[in-house]
C-alpha positions in Angstrom: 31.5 -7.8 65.1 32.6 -10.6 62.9 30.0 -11.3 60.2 28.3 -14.7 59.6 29.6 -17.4 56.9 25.5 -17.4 55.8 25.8 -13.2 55.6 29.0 -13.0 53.1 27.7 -16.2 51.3 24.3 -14.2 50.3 25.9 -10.8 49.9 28.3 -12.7 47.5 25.8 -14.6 45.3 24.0 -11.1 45.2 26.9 -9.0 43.9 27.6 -11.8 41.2 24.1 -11.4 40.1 24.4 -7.9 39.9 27.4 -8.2 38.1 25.7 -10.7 36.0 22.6 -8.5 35.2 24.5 -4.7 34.9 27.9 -5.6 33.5 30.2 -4.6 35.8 27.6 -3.0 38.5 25.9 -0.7 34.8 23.9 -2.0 32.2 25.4 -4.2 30.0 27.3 -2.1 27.5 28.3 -2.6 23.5 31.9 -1.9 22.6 31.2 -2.5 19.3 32.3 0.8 16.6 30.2 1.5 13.7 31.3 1.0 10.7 31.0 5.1 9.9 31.3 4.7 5.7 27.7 3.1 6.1 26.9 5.1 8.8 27.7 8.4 7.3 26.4 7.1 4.0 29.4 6.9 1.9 28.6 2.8 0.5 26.1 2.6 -2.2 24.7 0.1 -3.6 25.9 -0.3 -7.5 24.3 -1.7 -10.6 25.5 -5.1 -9.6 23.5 -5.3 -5.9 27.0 -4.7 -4.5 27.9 -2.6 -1.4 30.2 0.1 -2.6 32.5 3.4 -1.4 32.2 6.3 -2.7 35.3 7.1 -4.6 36.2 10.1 -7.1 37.1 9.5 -10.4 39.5 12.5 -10.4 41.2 11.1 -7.0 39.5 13.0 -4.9 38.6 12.3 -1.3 35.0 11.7 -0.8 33.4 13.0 2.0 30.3 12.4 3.8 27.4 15.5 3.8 25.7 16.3 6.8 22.5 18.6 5.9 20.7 20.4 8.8 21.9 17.6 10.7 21.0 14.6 9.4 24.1 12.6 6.7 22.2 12.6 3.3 22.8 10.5 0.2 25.2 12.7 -1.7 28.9 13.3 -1.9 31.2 16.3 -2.0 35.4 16.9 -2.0 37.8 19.0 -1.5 39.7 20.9 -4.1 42.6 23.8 -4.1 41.0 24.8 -0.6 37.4 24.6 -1.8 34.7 22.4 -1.1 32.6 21.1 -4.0 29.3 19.5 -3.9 27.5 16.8 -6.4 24.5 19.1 -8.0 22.0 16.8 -7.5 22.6 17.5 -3.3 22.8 21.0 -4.0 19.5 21.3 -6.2 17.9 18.4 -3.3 19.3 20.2 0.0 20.7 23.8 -0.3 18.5 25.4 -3.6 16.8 23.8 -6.4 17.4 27.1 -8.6 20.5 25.4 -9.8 20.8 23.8 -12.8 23.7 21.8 -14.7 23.0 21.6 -18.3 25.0 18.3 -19.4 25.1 19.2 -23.5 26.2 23.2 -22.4 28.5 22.1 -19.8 27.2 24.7 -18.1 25.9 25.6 -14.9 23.3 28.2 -14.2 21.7 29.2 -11.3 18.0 31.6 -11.9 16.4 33.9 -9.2 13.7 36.1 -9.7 15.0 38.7 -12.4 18.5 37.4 -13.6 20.1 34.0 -15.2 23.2 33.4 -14.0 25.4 31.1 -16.2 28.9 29.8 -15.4 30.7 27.4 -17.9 31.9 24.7 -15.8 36.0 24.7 -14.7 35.9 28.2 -15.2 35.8 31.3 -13.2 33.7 33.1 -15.1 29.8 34.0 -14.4 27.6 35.8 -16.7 24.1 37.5 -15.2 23.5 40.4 -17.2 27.4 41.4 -17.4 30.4 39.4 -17.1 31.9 38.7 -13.9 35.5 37.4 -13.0 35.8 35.0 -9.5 38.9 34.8 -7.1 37.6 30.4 -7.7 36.3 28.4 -9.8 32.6 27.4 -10.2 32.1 23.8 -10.6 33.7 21.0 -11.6 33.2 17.7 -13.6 34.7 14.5 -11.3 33.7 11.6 -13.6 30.8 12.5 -15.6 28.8 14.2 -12.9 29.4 18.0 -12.0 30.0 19.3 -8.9 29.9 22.5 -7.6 32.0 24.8 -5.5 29.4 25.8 -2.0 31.7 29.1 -2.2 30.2 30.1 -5.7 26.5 28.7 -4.3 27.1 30.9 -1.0 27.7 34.0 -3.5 23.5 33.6 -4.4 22.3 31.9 -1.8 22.5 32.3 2.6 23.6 29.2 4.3 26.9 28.1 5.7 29.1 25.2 5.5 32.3 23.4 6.9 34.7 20.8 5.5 36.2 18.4 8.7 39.1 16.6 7.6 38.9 12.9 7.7 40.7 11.6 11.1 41.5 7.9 11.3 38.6 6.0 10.5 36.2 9.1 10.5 36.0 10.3 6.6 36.0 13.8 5.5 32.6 15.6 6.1 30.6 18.3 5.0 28.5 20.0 7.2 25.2 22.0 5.4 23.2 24.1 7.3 20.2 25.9 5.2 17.2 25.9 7.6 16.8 28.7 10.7 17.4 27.2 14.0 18.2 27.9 17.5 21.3 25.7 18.8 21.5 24.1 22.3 25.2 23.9 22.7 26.5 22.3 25.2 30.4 20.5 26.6 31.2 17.2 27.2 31.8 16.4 31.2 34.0 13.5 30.6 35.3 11.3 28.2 32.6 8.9 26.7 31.1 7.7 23.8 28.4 8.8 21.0 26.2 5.7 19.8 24.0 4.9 16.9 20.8 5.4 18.9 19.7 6.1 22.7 20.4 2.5 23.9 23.6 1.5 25.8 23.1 -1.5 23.4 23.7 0.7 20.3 27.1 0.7 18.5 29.6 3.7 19.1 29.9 5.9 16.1 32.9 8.0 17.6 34.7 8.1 21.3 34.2 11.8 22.5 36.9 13.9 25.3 35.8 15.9 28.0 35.2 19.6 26.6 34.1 18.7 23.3 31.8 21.5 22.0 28.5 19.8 21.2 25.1 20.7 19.3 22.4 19.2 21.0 19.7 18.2 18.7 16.9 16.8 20.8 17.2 16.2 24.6 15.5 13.0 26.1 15.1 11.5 29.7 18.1 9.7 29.4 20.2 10.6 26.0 20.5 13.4 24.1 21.1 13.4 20.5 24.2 15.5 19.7 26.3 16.5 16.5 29.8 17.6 16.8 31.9 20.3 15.1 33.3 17.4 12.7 29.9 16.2 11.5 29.4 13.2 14.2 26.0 12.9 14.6 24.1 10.3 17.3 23.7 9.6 21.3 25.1 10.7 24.5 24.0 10.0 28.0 22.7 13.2 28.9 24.5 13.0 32.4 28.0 13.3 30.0 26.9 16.5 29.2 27.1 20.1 30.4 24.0 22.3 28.6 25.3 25.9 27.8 23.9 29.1 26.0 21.4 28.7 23.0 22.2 30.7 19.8 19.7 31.7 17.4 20.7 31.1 13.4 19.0 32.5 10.7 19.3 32.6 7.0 17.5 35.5 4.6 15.6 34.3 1.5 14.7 35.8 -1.6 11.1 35.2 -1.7 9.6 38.2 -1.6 11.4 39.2 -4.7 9.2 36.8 -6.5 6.3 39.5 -7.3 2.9 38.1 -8.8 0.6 39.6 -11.4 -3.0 38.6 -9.7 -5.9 40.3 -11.0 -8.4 42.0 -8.4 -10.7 39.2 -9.0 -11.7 36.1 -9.1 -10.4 34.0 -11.9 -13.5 32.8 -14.0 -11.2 31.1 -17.1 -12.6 28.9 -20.5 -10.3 27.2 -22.5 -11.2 27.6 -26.3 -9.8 24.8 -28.4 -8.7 26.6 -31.7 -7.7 23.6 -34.1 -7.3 26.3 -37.6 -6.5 29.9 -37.8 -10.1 30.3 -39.4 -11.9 28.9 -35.8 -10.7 32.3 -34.7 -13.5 34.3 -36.5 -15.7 32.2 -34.7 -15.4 33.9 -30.6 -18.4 35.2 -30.5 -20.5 32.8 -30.8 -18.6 31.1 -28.4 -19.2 33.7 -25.7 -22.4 35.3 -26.3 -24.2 33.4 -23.5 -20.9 33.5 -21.4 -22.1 34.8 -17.9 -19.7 35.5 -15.7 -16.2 34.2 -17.8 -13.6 37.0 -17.8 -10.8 35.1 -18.8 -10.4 32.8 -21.7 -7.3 31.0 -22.9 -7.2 29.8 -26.9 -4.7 26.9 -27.8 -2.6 28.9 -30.2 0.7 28.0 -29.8 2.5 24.5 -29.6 6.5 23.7 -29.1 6.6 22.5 -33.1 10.5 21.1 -33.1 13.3 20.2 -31.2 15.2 23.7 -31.9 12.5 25.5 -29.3 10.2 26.7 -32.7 7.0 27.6 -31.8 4.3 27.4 -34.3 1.0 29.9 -34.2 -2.7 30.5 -35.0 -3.3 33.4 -33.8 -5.3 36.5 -34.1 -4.9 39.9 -33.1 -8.4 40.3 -34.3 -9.7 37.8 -31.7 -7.9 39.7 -28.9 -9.3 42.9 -29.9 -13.0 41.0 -29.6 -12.6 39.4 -26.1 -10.9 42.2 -25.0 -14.1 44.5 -26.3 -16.5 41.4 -24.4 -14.5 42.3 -21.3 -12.5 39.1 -21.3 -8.7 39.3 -20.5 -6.4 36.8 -22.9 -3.9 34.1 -21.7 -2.2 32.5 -24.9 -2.0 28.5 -24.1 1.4 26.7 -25.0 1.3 23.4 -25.2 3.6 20.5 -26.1 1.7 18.2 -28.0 3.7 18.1 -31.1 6.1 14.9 -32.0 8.7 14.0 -35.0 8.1 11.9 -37.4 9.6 8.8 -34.5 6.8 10.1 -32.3 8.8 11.6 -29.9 7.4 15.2 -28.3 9.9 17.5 -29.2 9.6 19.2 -25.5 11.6 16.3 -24.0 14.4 17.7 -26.0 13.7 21.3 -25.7 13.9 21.6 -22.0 16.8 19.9 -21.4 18.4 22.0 -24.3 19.7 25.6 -23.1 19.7 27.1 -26.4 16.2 25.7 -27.8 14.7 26.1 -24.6 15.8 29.7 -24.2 14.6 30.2 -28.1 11.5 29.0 -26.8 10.9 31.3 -23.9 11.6 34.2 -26.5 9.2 32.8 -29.3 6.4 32.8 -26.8 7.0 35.9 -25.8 7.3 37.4 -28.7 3.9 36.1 -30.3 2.5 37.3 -26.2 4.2 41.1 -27.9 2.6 40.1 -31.6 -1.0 39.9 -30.1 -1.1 42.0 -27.3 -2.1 39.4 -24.8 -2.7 39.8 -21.0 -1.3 36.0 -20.1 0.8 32.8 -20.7 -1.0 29.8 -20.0 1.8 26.2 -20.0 -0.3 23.6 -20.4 2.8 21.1 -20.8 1.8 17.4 -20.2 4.2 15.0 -22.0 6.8 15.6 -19.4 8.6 12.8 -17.3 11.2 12.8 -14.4 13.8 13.1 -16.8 13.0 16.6 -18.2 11.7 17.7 -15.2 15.3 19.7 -14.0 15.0 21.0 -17.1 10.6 21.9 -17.2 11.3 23.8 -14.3 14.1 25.7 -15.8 12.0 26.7 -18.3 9.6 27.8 -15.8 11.7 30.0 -14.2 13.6 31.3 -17.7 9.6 32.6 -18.9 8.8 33.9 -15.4 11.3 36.2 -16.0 10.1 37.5 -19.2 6.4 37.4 -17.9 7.3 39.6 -15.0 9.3 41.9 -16.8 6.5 42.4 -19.2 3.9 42.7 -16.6 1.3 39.6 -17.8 0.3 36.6 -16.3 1.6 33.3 -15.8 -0.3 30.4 -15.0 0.8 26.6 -15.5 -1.7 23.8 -15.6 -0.9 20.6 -13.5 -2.1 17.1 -13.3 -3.8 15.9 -9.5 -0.4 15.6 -7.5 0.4 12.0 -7.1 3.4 10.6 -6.4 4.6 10.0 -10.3 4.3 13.7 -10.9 6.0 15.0 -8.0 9.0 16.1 -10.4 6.6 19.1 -11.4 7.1 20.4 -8.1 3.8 22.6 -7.6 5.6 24.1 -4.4 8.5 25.8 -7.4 5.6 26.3 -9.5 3.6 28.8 -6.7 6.4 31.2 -6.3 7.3 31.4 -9.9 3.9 31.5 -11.3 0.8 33.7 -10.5 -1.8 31.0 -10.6 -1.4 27.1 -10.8 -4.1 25.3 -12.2 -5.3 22.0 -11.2 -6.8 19.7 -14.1 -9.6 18.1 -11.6 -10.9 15.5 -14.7 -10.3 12.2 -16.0 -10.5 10.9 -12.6 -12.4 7.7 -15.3 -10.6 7.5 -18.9 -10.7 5.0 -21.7 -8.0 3.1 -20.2 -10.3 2.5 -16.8 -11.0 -0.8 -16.1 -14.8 -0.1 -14.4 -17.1 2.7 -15.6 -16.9 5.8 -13.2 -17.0 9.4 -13.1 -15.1 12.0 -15.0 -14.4 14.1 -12.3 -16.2 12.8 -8.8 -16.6 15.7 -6.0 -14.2 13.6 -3.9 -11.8 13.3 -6.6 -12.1 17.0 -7.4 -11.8 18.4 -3.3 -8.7 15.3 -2.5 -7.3 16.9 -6.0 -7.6 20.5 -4.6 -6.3 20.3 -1.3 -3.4 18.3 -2.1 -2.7 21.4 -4.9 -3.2 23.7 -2.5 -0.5 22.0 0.4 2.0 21.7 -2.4 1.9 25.6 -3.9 1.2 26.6 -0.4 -0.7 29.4 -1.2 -4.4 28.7 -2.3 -5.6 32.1 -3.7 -3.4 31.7 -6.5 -4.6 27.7 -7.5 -7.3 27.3 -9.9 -10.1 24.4 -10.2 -10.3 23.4 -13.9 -13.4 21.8 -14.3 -14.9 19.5 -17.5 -17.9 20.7 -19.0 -17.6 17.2 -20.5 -18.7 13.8 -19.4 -18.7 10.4 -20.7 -21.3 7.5 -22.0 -20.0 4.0 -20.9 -21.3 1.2 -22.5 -20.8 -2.5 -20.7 -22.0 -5.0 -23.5 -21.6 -8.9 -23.0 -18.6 -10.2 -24.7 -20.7 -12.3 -27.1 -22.9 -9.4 -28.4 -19.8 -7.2 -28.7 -18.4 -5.9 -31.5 -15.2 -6.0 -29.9 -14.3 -1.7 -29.8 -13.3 -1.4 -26.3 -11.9 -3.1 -23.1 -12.5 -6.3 -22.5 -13.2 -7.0 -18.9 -13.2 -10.3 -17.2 -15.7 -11.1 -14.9 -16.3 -15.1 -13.2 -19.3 -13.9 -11.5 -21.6 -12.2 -14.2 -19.7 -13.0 -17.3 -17.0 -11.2 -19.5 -18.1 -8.0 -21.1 -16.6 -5.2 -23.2 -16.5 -1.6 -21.5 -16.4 1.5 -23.6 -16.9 5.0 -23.5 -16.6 8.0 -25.6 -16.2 12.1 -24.3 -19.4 14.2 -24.6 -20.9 17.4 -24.3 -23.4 18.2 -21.6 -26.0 18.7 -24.0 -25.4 15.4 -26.2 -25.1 13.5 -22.5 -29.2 15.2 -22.0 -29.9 13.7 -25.2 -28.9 10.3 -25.2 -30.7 9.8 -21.9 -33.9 11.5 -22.3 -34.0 9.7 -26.1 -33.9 6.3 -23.7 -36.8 7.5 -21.6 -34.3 7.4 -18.6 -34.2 9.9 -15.6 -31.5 10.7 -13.7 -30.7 10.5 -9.9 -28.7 11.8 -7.1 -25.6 9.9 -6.7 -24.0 10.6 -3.1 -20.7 9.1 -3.5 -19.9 11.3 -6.5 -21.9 14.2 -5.7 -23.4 14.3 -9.4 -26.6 13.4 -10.8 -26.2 9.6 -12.5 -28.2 8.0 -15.1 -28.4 4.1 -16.1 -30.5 2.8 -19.0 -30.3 -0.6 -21.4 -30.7 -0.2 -25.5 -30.3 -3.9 -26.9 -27.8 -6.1 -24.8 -25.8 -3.0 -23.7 -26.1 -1.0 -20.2 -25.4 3.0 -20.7 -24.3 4.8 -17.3 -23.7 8.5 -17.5 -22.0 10.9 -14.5 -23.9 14.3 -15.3 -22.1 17.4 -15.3 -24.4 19.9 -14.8 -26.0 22.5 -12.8 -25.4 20.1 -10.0 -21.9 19.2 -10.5 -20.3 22.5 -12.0 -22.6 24.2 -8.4 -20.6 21.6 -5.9 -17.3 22.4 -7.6 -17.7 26.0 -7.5 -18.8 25.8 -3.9 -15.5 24.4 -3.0 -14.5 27.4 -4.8 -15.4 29.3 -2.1 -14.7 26.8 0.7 -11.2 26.4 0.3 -10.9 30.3 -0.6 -9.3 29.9 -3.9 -7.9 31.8 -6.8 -11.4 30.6 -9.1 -12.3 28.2 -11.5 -11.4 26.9 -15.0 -13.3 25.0 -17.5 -12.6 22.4 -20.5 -13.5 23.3 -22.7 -15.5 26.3 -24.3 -18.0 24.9 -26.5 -19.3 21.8 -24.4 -21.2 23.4 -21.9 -24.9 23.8 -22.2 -26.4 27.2 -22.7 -27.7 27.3 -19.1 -24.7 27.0 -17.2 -23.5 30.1 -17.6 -26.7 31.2 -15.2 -25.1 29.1 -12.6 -21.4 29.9 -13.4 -22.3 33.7 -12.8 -23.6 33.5 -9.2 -20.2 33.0 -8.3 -18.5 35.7 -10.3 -20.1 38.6 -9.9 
């Protein structure tokens, strides 16, 4: 039966609309390619703001890195068959043990017992005894060493490929560190792999029916895929055949990384020896010492750039705490500068020779005075001797664990300008890690607050404990000092302090000076003024005028040192430590031993 004019007229304007709407009777479709140097993250962005490629200075061909599936920042080539790898991607994605030592030219690699050092464009490695390789180590391309992933895979379990570049796909690296279980799966029929799961999204590579695929994540509609080659983005799911899933592991070396921890909890004092004749005076210091079983004296100090160490210490005073039941952990600490006021550590780290003489000095004085532990109490460091702090760390570790004595390291609050101090390194290599939970309020503070508030000190804590991942080997250090502020109007001021402006009230000076708990008790009680509860801190809180000036004081006492040591027990830690020996008042010691009995 012939159909009407009206009938094909409307099933016309339909199909044009669909047409119109789907592209061709499908959603509309890009046929744009990805540009796959910015995709695969071989531009950078030079000192100029310009959008570069990277090249080799040597005339290598750069290639892209794919790491556990995902292109990363970093760069490798081929050379002579092998594949090399810039260090920084190496130390950031396959193992931070490795370490390039720029004035050495060499590049070592440290595990739990050995130092393995290879001078770089040779084949030689030394870890105890010489050792000859069928390839060579590293590489320098420009000034930046890279290193050969077939002298990495010698130490460390992983596995890698190089895919050739192939027309405008670059060379790639494919890294793969983690344990995983792989979807595979086959493509159906020729197609493409996009950018993202949109038919919208730009195609980063045409695929042919019976590529092998990885499937990464499978969604309603796409899947996201990575191929042999290191092509990594989108496929309609429908395109793609699921097979078998293979499980991949790689072995670690973790549990070679033993740890000295005492059958206790830690109940530490640091005693601040400034002259070798403070020694004679320990037991004063400890006579009312309830429940302390460890204390750490501030002998020894990094005293030039050559890795010296300088000492005041006392066999004598060991013998004493160790009679008083107390074990001893030597502190080391990097205070010392030259006469340009640099700190020599910045040099010393970075510096395989001096910081290797280092490592031996302080063991040698931990030989010289019998002592039970090294406590690092390193705080001048910044990002750029942090490769070469942690290197260090690792170097002493050795030396502790051979010896049998403990290692502990004392750390700021984790925030995000001391990540390079990586707590999480510092947990396996260590047997404790401190936290310094004080100074939350300093002389540079722009308002009056506490020392060390009970919110400060549990945020400070649990962010410790989620780095070092292990919280009964982090210590709380405590104060047992607080601080007087003083706000005085800018007109009755004799100007020693912070001036602070203030359109509401008027401008005022703020300043503040450290205390001991007993001197705090004295000031206020002189004034007549009686302390309070403060919620917010979780310390007691006292405010009094003298003249034109307003005192405010953030107790630490029974109260403060009781909440601290509760959290102690809340967050099931290693124990507690305390700044410094000397400032507390008599009494505390009655609460301190509750908790260490």
């Amino acid at each position: 039966m012939r159909k009407s004019i009206k009938y094909i007229m409307t099933m016309a304007t339909i199909s044009a609309m669909a047409i119109t709407m789907t592209g061709c009777f499908g959603p509309e479709t890009s046929k744009e390619y990805v540009t796959l140097n910015d995709y695969m993250m071989l531009h950078y962005t030079d000192d100029d703001g310009n959008e570069v490629t990277a090249t080799s200075a040597d005339g290598n061909e750069m290639a892209a890195v794919v790491c556990d599936n995902e292109y990363v920042n970093k760069y490798a080539f081929e050379k002579d068959g092998d594949t090399y790898m810039d260090i920084s991607g190496v130390k950031k994605y396959i193992d931070d043990r490795f370490y390039y030592d720029s004035t050495e030219n060499t590049v070592m690699y440290t595990n739990a017992t050995t130092i393995y050092t290879s001078p770089v464009g040779s084949n030689e490695v030394t870890g105890g005894t010489k050792e000859n390789l069928d390839f060579t180590s590293s590489v320098m391309d420009g000034e930046i060493c890279y290193v050969n992933l077939k002298y990495i895979s010698k130490y460390i379990d992983f596995d890698y490929k190089y895919a050739k570049a192939n027309g405008d796909k670059p060379a790639v690296v494919v890294v793969n560190t983690k344990s995983r279980e792989d979807k595979n799966g086959t493509v159906k029929k020729n197609t493409q792999i996009r950018t993202d799961a949109d038919y919208m999204a730009d195609i980063v590579s045409d695929v042919k029916a019976d590529t092998k695929l990885t499937i990464l994540d499978k969604g309603d509609e796409w899947d996201k895929v990575a191929t042999d080659d290191g092509v990594i983005g989108y496929i309609l799911n429908k395109r793609v055949k699921v097979g078998k899933t293979t499980k991949v592991s790689y072995k670690n070396d973790y549990d070679t990384y033993t740890h000295n921890v005492l059958d206790k909890k830690i109940s530490l004092a640091w005693h601040q020896v400034m002259y070798s004749s403070s020694n004679s005076g320990l037991s004063d210091m400890i006579k009312n010492a309830k429940g302390l079983n460890v204390i750490s004296p501030t002998w020894f100090s990094v005293s030039d750039s050559k890795g010296e160490v300088s000492s005041i210490g006392s066999a004598d005073y060991v013998k004493k705490a160790h009679s008083a039941g107390l074990d001893v952990w030597g502190l080391v600490s990097d205070f010392e500068t030259d006469g340009n006021g640099d700190y020599y550590i910045k040099t010393v780290v970075n510096n395989t020779k001096a910081r290797q003489k280092m490592v031996s000095n302080i063991m040698k004085y931990a030989s010289l005075y019998d002592l039970d532990g090294i406590n690092v109490d390193f705080e001048y460091i910044n990002v750029s001797e942090g490769a070469g702090y942690l290197q260090f760390l690792r170097e002493l570790s050795i030396e502790c664990r051979k010896k049998g004595i403990v290692l502990s390291i004392d750390n700021y609050q984790p925030s995000a300008w001391t990540e390079f101090y990586d707590r999480n390194q510092q947990g396996r290599l260590a047997d404790y890690v401190v936290v310094m939970n004080y100074d939350e309020h300093t002389t540079s503070s722009n308002e009056a607050g506490s020392v060390s508030s009970l919110t400060f000190t549990e945020e400070g804590l649990k962010n410790t404990i989620d780095e070092v991942g292990d919280a009964s080997r982090v210590i709380n250090g405590m104060p047992f000092y607080t601080r007087i502020w003083t706000e005085t109007p800018e007109d009755e001021s004799d100007g020693n302090g912070k001036l602070i402006e203030d359109a509401a009230n008027g401008n005022y000076v703020l300043s503040t000076k450290a205390v001991s708990m007993d001197a705090a008790k004295e000031a206020y009680t002189e004034a007549g003024a009686t302390p309070s509860y403060n919620e917010e801190t979780g310390q007691n809180y006292v405010v009094y005028e003298k003249g034109n000036s307003t005192y405010m004081i953030w107790l630490e006492d029974e109260t403060s040192v009781k909440a601290r040591l509760e959290l102690m027990n809340k967050y099931e830690i290693a124990g507690a430590g305390y700044w410094k020996l000397g400032l507390e008042s008599d009494d505390i010691w009655n609460t301190i031993s509750q908790y260490f009995k």
